[in-house]
C-alpha angles and dihedrals in degrees: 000000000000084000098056091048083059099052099050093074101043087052090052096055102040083053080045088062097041086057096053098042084049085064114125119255115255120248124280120251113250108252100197106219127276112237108213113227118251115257126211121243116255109227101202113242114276098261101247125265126258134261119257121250116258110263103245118260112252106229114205107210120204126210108214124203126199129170093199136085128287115268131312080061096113097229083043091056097044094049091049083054098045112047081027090067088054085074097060093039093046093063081229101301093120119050116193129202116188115208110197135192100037080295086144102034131341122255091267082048113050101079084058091044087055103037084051096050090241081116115026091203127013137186114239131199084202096211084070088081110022089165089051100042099017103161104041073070085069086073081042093082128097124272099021104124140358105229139021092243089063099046078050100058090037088056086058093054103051112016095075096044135073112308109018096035090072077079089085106046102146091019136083106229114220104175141314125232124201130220133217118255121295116240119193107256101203137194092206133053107262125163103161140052093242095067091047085076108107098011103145091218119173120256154197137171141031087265102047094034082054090052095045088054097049097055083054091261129150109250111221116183106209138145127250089251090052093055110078096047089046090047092050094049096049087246089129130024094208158302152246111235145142118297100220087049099057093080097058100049084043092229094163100077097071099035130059113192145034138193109224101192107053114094110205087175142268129284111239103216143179161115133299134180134216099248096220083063090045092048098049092062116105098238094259087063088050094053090049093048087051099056085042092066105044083048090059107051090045093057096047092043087062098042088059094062084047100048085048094056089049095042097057094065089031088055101047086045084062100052095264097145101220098207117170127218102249108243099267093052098050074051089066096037093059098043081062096049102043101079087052097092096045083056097045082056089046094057101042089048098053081051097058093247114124100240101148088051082058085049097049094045095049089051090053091050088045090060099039094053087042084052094053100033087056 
Protein backbone atom coordinates (compact mmCIF):
# COMPACT_ATOMS: atom_id res chain seq x y z
CA UNK A 1 0.00 0.00 0.00
CA UNK A 2 3.10 2.30 1.25
CA UNK A 3 4.58 1.54 -2.30
CA UNK A 4 1.61 2.82 -4.42
CA UNK A 5 1.45 6.05 -2.40
CA UNK A 6 4.92 6.41 -3.61
CA UNK A 7 4.32 5.93 -7.11
CA UNK A 8 1.32 8.52 -7.62
CA UNK A 9 3.47 11.32 -7.40
CA UNK A 10 6.50 10.11 -9.62
CA UNK A 11 3.94 9.36 -12.30
CA UNK A 12 2.49 13.10 -11.94
CA UNK A 13 5.53 14.69 -12.48
CA UNK A 14 7.05 12.61 -15.24
CA UNK A 15 3.41 13.35 -17.13
CA UNK A 16 4.25 17.04 -15.72
CA UNK A 17 7.43 17.05 -17.96
CA UNK A 18 5.87 15.50 -20.95
CA UNK A 19 3.35 18.46 -20.79
CA UNK A 20 5.78 21.05 -20.76
CA UNK A 21 8.12 19.63 -23.40
CA UNK A 22 4.79 19.20 -25.53
CA UNK A 23 4.61 23.08 -25.37
CA UNK A 24 4.33 24.96 -29.23
CA UNK A 25 7.34 26.70 -30.65
CA UNK A 26 7.19 30.24 -30.53
CA UNK A 27 6.94 32.11 -33.53
CA UNK A 28 10.03 32.94 -35.94
CA UNK A 29 11.36 36.49 -36.13
CA UNK A 30 10.62 38.17 -39.50
CA UNK A 31 14.45 38.47 -41.77
CA UNK A 32 13.45 41.11 -44.36
CA UNK A 33 15.03 40.05 -47.57
CA UNK A 34 18.78 40.79 -48.74
CA UNK A 35 18.89 42.75 -52.35
CA UNK A 36 21.96 41.65 -54.20
CA UNK A 37 23.74 44.23 -55.55
CA UNK A 38 23.70 44.65 -59.18
CA UNK A 39 26.64 43.52 -60.89
CA UNK A 40 28.11 45.03 -64.23
CA UNK A 41 28.31 43.03 -67.21
CA UNK A 42 31.94 41.73 -68.22
CA UNK A 43 32.59 42.51 -72.48
CA UNK A 44 35.36 39.96 -73.28
CA UNK A 45 38.78 41.65 -74.48
CA UNK A 46 38.89 42.56 -78.32
CA UNK A 47 41.04 39.23 -79.64
CA UNK A 48 44.09 40.75 -80.71
CA UNK A 49 44.84 41.74 -84.07
CA UNK A 50 47.02 39.88 -86.43
CA UNK A 51 50.44 40.23 -87.45
CA UNK A 52 51.22 41.77 -90.77
CA UNK A 53 52.43 39.91 -93.32
CA UNK A 54 56.02 40.22 -93.95
CA UNK A 55 56.69 42.87 -96.90
CA UNK A 56 58.36 40.49 -99.94
CA UNK A 57 61.84 40.49 -100.33
CA UNK A 58 62.85 42.21 -103.21
CA UNK A 59 65.38 39.78 -105.10
CA UNK A 60 68.22 41.84 -107.73
CA UNK A 61 68.96 39.66 -110.36
CA UNK A 62 72.31 40.08 -112.31
CA UNK A 63 72.80 39.33 -115.52
CA UNK A 64 76.57 38.02 -115.91
CA UNK A 65 78.54 38.07 -119.20
CA UNK A 66 81.38 36.20 -119.92
CA UNK A 67 83.26 35.69 -123.45
CA UNK A 68 84.95 32.72 -122.32
CA UNK A 69 84.01 28.63 -122.10
CA UNK A 70 81.80 27.03 -119.90
CA UNK A 71 83.26 25.79 -116.90
CA UNK A 72 86.12 23.89 -116.36
CA UNK A 73 87.56 26.79 -117.89
CA UNK A 74 89.50 27.99 -114.79
CA UNK A 75 88.17 32.03 -114.89
CA UNK A 76 84.80 30.41 -115.66
CA UNK A 77 84.99 28.41 -112.64
CA UNK A 78 86.16 31.05 -110.43
CA UNK A 79 83.42 33.60 -111.61
CA UNK A 80 80.39 30.70 -111.07
CA UNK A 81 81.95 30.45 -107.30
CA UNK A 82 82.27 33.73 -106.71
CA UNK A 83 78.95 35.79 -107.73
CA UNK A 84 77.26 32.27 -106.98
CA UNK A 85 78.16 32.60 -103.33
CA UNK A 86 76.25 36.17 -103.33
CA UNK A 87 73.44 34.34 -103.40
CA UNK A 88 74.00 32.52 -100.19
CA UNK A 89 75.38 35.54 -98.46
CA UNK A 90 72.84 37.61 -99.67
CA UNK A 91 69.94 35.56 -97.76
CA UNK A 92 68.32 35.71 -101.45
CA UNK A 93 68.13 38.81 -101.92
CA UNK A 94 70.51 38.70 -105.12
CA UNK A 95 69.74 36.16 -107.93
CA UNK A 96 72.30 35.69 -110.32
CA UNK A 97 72.04 34.32 -113.94
CA UNK A 98 75.61 33.60 -115.86
CA UNK A 99 75.52 33.86 -119.45
CA UNK A 100 79.11 31.88 -121.18
CA UNK A 101 80.51 31.80 -124.22
CA UNK A 102 79.89 35.42 -125.30
CA UNK A 103 75.72 33.98 -125.01
CA UNK A 104 74.85 37.73 -123.67
CA UNK A 105 77.15 39.74 -125.51
CA UNK A 106 80.54 38.74 -127.45
CA UNK A 107 84.04 39.58 -126.02
CA UNK A 108 84.13 43.22 -128.23
CA UNK A 109 80.65 43.62 -126.74
CA UNK A 110 80.57 43.12 -123.46
CA UNK A 111 82.01 46.68 -122.11
CA UNK A 112 78.70 48.31 -124.23
CA UNK A 113 76.27 45.43 -122.76
CA UNK A 114 77.30 46.47 -119.51
CA UNK A 115 77.61 50.00 -119.88
CA UNK A 116 74.07 49.72 -121.36
CA UNK A 117 72.57 47.62 -118.42
CA UNK A 118 71.74 44.60 -121.05
CA UNK A 119 74.19 42.90 -118.92
CA UNK A 120 74.47 44.47 -114.82
CA UNK A 121 78.39 42.96 -114.45
CA UNK A 122 80.53 41.69 -117.16
CA UNK A 123 84.07 39.94 -117.47
CA UNK A 124 86.66 41.96 -119.67
CA UNK A 125 89.96 40.84 -121.43
CA UNK A 126 90.89 44.71 -121.31
CA UNK A 127 93.16 44.73 -124.74
CA UNK A 128 89.83 44.19 -126.47
CA UNK A 129 89.26 47.84 -126.15
CA UNK A 130 93.14 49.93 -125.68
CA UNK A 131 91.27 53.42 -126.51
CA UNK A 132 88.54 52.50 -123.76
CA UNK A 133 90.84 51.04 -120.92
CA UNK A 134 94.44 52.52 -122.21
CA UNK A 135 96.61 52.33 -119.04
CA UNK A 136 95.46 48.31 -117.21
CA UNK A 137 97.72 47.49 -120.82
CA UNK A 138 100.84 48.97 -118.78
CA UNK A 139 100.76 45.37 -116.61
CA UNK A 140 100.12 43.87 -120.34
CA UNK A 141 104.21 43.92 -121.30
CA UNK A 142 106.70 41.05 -121.08
CA UNK A 143 108.68 40.22 -117.99
CA UNK A 144 106.42 42.00 -115.34
CA UNK A 145 105.66 39.62 -113.20
CA UNK A 146 106.21 35.93 -112.68
CA UNK A 147 102.76 34.52 -111.92
CA UNK A 148 99.25 35.41 -112.41
CA UNK A 149 98.64 35.59 -108.73
CA UNK A 150 101.19 38.52 -108.52
CA UNK A 151 100.02 40.46 -111.33
CA UNK A 152 96.59 39.83 -109.31
CA UNK A 153 97.45 41.29 -106.08
CA UNK A 154 99.64 44.37 -108.08
CA UNK A 155 96.57 45.13 -109.94
CA UNK A 156 94.77 45.77 -106.12
CA UNK A 157 97.24 48.10 -105.13
CA UNK A 158 97.33 50.50 -107.94
CA UNK A 159 93.76 50.11 -110.56
CA UNK A 160 91.40 51.78 -108.18
CA UNK A 161 93.41 54.29 -107.37
CA UNK A 162 94.82 57.90 -109.35
CA UNK A 163 96.00 57.30 -112.12
CA UNK A 164 94.87 53.98 -113.21
CA UNK A 165 91.74 54.20 -111.80
CA UNK A 166 90.59 56.99 -114.78
CA UNK A 167 90.32 53.76 -116.49
CA UNK A 168 86.48 53.33 -114.90
CA UNK A 169 85.01 56.18 -115.36
CA UNK A 170 81.32 55.10 -116.01
CA UNK A 171 82.01 51.50 -114.30
CA UNK A 172 82.10 50.15 -110.88
CA UNK A 173 85.73 47.98 -110.57
CA UNK A 174 85.47 45.06 -108.83
CA UNK A 175 88.78 43.56 -109.17
CA UNK A 176 91.33 42.85 -111.64
CA UNK A 177 92.95 39.32 -112.25
CA UNK A 178 96.08 38.81 -113.81
CA UNK A 179 97.28 35.89 -116.56
CA UNK A 180 100.68 33.87 -117.07
CA UNK A 181 102.86 34.86 -119.86
CA UNK A 182 101.74 34.46 -123.37
CA UNK A 183 104.02 32.03 -125.72
CA UNK A 184 103.51 32.07 -129.45
CA UNK A 185 101.43 28.74 -130.39
CA UNK A 186 102.41 28.28 -134.33
CA UNK A 187 101.26 26.46 -137.04
CA UNK A 188 104.21 26.52 -138.46
CA UNK A 189 108.13 25.44 -137.10
CA UNK A 190 109.80 28.50 -136.08
CA UNK A 191 113.03 28.68 -133.82
CA UNK A 192 114.35 32.07 -134.53
CA UNK A 193 113.10 35.89 -134.58
CA UNK A 194 113.75 36.23 -137.94
CA UNK A 195 111.20 33.94 -138.96
CA UNK A 196 108.81 35.50 -136.78
CA UNK A 197 108.69 38.55 -139.70
CA UNK A 198 105.64 38.31 -141.43
CA UNK A 199 104.04 35.98 -139.23
CA UNK A 200 100.14 37.20 -139.33
CA UNK A 201 99.68 36.39 -135.27
CA UNK A 202 96.27 37.49 -133.43
CA UNK A 203 96.24 40.32 -131.35
CA UNK A 204 94.75 42.55 -128.65
CA UNK A 205 95.79 45.47 -126.68
CA UNK A 206 98.02 48.61 -126.91
CA UNK A 207 100.98 46.38 -125.05
CA UNK A 208 100.90 42.90 -127.17
CA UNK A 209 100.08 44.49 -130.29
CA UNK A 210 103.28 46.62 -129.40
CA UNK A 211 105.38 43.32 -128.87
CA UNK A 212 104.07 41.56 -132.12
CA UNK A 213 105.12 44.53 -134.00
CA UNK A 214 108.45 44.80 -132.62
CA UNK A 215 109.63 41.21 -133.51
CA UNK A 216 108.51 42.27 -137.20
CA UNK A 217 105.01 40.30 -136.76
CA UNK A 218 101.46 41.09 -138.36
CA UNK A 219 99.05 42.36 -135.54
CA UNK A 220 95.61 40.91 -135.94
CA UNK A 221 93.01 42.15 -133.43
CA UNK A 222 90.54 39.32 -133.05
CA UNK A 223 88.28 37.73 -130.14
CA UNK A 224 88.76 34.34 -128.45
CA UNK A 225 85.57 33.05 -130.25
CA UNK A 226 87.08 34.28 -133.75
CA UNK A 227 90.55 32.10 -133.31
CA UNK A 228 89.91 28.61 -134.06
CA UNK A 229 87.93 29.30 -137.35
CA UNK A 230 90.79 31.89 -138.44
CA UNK A 231 93.37 29.39 -137.52
CA UNK A 232 91.59 26.62 -139.54
CA UNK A 233 91.23 28.73 -142.65
CA UNK A 234 94.87 29.91 -142.77
CA UNK A 235 93.57 33.28 -142.11
CA UNK A 236 96.15 33.62 -139.12
CA UNK A 237 99.73 31.67 -138.46
CA UNK A 238 99.52 31.97 -134.87
CA UNK A 239 99.26 33.62 -131.61
CA UNK A 240 100.45 34.45 -128.67
CA UNK A 241 97.87 33.29 -125.65
CA UNK A 242 97.63 31.93 -122.21
CA UNK A 243 98.88 28.74 -121.63
CA UNK A 244 96.25 27.42 -119.32
CA UNK A 245 93.72 28.67 -121.83
CA UNK A 246 94.88 26.81 -124.88
CA UNK A 247 93.04 23.35 -123.73
CA UNK A 248 89.44 24.81 -123.49
CA UNK A 249 89.23 26.56 -126.68
CA UNK A 250 90.88 23.49 -128.03
CA UNK A 251 93.43 25.49 -129.83
CA UNK A 252 95.70 22.63 -130.30
CA UNK A 253 94.09 21.04 -132.88
CA UNK A 254 94.86 23.45 -135.41
CA UNK A 255 98.43 24.51 -134.21
CA UNK A 256 101.64 22.40 -133.73
CA UNK A 257 104.24 24.15 -131.97
CA UNK A 258 104.94 26.62 -129.36
CA UNK A 259 107.79 28.63 -128.13
CA UNK A 260 107.85 28.47 -124.48
CA UNK A 261 110.12 30.94 -123.75
CA UNK A 262 109.09 33.82 -125.38
CA UNK A 263 107.05 36.03 -123.35
CA UNK A 264 104.87 38.16 -125.57
CA UNK A 265 103.25 39.54 -122.32
CA UNK A 266 100.32 38.96 -119.90
CA UNK A 267 96.31 39.84 -120.37
CA UNK A 268 95.12 42.20 -117.65
CA UNK A 269 91.63 41.02 -116.95
CA UNK A 270 88.48 41.67 -114.72
CA UNK A 271 84.94 42.59 -113.70
CA UNK A 272 82.81 45.91 -113.99
CA UNK A 273 79.52 46.79 -113.07
CA UNK A 274 76.87 49.01 -114.58
CA UNK A 275 76.81 51.71 -111.99
CA UNK A 276 73.26 52.15 -112.00
CA UNK A 277 73.25 48.37 -110.74
CA UNK A 278 75.84 49.12 -108.44
CA UNK A 279 73.91 52.36 -107.11
CA UNK A 280 70.98 50.97 -106.63
CA UNK A 281 72.63 48.24 -103.64
CA UNK A 282 71.88 48.98 -100.37
CA UNK A 283 75.60 49.32 -99.05
CA UNK A 284 75.65 45.80 -97.41
CA UNK A 285 75.18 44.39 -100.92
CA UNK A 286 77.85 46.46 -101.95
CA UNK A 287 79.89 45.33 -99.65
CA UNK A 288 79.01 41.80 -100.63
CA UNK A 289 79.44 42.46 -104.27
CA UNK A 290 82.95 44.01 -103.36
CA UNK A 291 84.46 41.02 -101.54
CA UNK A 292 82.81 38.88 -104.48
CA UNK A 293 84.80 40.24 -106.71
CA UNK A 294 88.31 40.27 -105.09
CA UNK A 295 87.49 36.81 -104.37
CA UNK A 296 87.11 36.22 -107.68
CA UNK A 297 90.21 37.50 -109.39
CA UNK A 298 92.33 35.90 -106.76
CA UNK A 299 90.97 32.70 -107.36
CA UNK A 300 91.25 32.82 -111.04
CA UNK A 301 94.42 34.22 -110.85
CA UNK A 302 95.43 31.23 -109.17
CA UNK A 303 93.81 29.04 -111.10
CA UNK A 304 95.66 30.31 -113.90
CA UNK A 305 99.17 29.25 -112.44
CA UNK A 306 97.53 26.08 -111.81
CA UNK A 307 95.83 25.50 -115.36
CA UNK A 308 99.69 26.49 -116.95
CA UNK A 309 101.53 23.78 -114.95
CA UNK A 310 98.75 21.10 -116.15
CA UNK A 311 98.62 22.52 -120.10
CA UNK A 312 102.14 22.06 -120.86
CA UNK A 313 101.94 17.63 -120.51
CA UNK A 314 98.06 17.76 -121.79
CA UNK A 315 99.26 19.65 -124.91
CA UNK A 316 102.25 17.46 -125.95
CA UNK A 317 99.99 14.53 -125.33
CA UNK A 318 98.05 15.99 -127.91
CA UNK A 319 100.75 16.41 -130.64
CA UNK A 320 101.65 20.74 -129.59
CA UNK A 321 105.89 20.61 -130.39
CA UNK A 322 107.44 22.99 -127.20
CA UNK A 323 110.38 24.14 -128.80
CA UNK A 324 112.42 27.00 -126.96
CA UNK A 325 114.25 30.02 -128.60
CA UNK A 326 118.36 29.04 -127.94
CA UNK A 327 119.83 31.67 -125.79
CA UNK A 328 121.12 33.76 -128.25
CA UNK A 329 118.18 33.94 -129.91
CA UNK A 330 115.66 34.90 -126.53
CA UNK A 331 118.56 37.36 -126.43
CA UNK A 332 117.26 38.97 -129.81
CA UNK A 333 113.71 38.66 -129.07
CA UNK A 334 114.01 40.77 -125.96
CA UNK A 335 116.27 43.47 -127.38
CA UNK A 336 113.02 44.01 -129.84
CA UNK A 337 110.76 44.10 -127.42
CA UNK A 338 112.27 46.05 -125.14
CA UNK A 339 111.68 49.44 -126.60
CA UNK A 340 108.00 48.48 -126.78
CA UNK A 341 107.05 49.77 -123.70
CA UNK A 342 109.12 53.45 -124.14
CA UNK A 343 107.20 53.71 -127.14
CA UNK A 344 103.79 52.60 -125.64
CA UNK A 345 104.58 55.79 -123.01
CA UNK A 346 105.56 58.04 -126.19
CA UNK A 347 102.25 57.59 -127.90
CA UNK A 348 99.75 57.94 -124.77
CA UNK A 349 101.54 60.88 -123.79
CA UNK A 350 101.33 62.60 -126.86
CA UNK A 351 97.85 61.78 -126.47
CA UNK A 352 97.32 63.54 -123.01
CA UNK A 353 96.78 60.31 -121.23
CA UNK A 354 99.40 59.66 -117.98
CA UNK A 355 101.01 56.65 -119.05
CA UNK A 356 104.42 57.07 -117.56
CA UNK A 357 102.75 57.77 -114.22
CA UNK A 358 101.12 54.02 -114.93
CA UNK A 359 104.49 53.01 -115.61
CA UNK A 360 106.06 54.53 -112.41
CA UNK A 361 103.30 53.23 -110.08
CA UNK A 362 103.38 49.78 -111.39
CA UNK A 363 107.15 49.76 -110.87
CA UNK A 364 106.62 50.81 -107.23
CA UNK A 365 104.00 47.96 -106.69
CA UNK A 366 106.34 45.63 -108.49
CA UNK A 367 108.94 46.28 -105.93
CA UNK A 368 106.77 46.39 -102.86
CA UNK A 369 105.13 43.02 -103.54
CA UNK A 370 108.74 41.73 -104.60
CA UNK A 371 109.77 43.13 -101.30
CA UNK A 372 106.96 41.08 -99.21
CA UNK A 373 106.78 37.93 -101.25
CA UNK A 374 110.52 37.57 -100.71
Amino acid sequence: MKRKMLLIPLVLLLVTSLIACAAPAPAPVPVAPVTPEPVAPVTPAPAPAPAPAPAPVEVITLKITNHNPPPPHGSTTSQEDAWGDLEEMSGGRIEVRFFHAGSLAKGKEAVDAVLGGVADLGHMSYGYWPGRFPLINGLAFPGLFDTAIMGCYIGEEILNKPPMSSDWEGFKWLGTLASTSYPPFLIDKVTTVAELDGLRLRSFGRSVTATIEAVGAVAIPMGSGEIYEALSRGMLDGLPYILGSVPPYRFYEVVNYAIPNANFGTCPQGELMNLDTWNNLTPDLQAMVAKAGISRARTASNLYDVDASLAVPFLKEHGVEFIPFSDAELAKFFEAVGDAQAEWVVELEAEGIPAQATVDAIAEAIAEMAAKWD
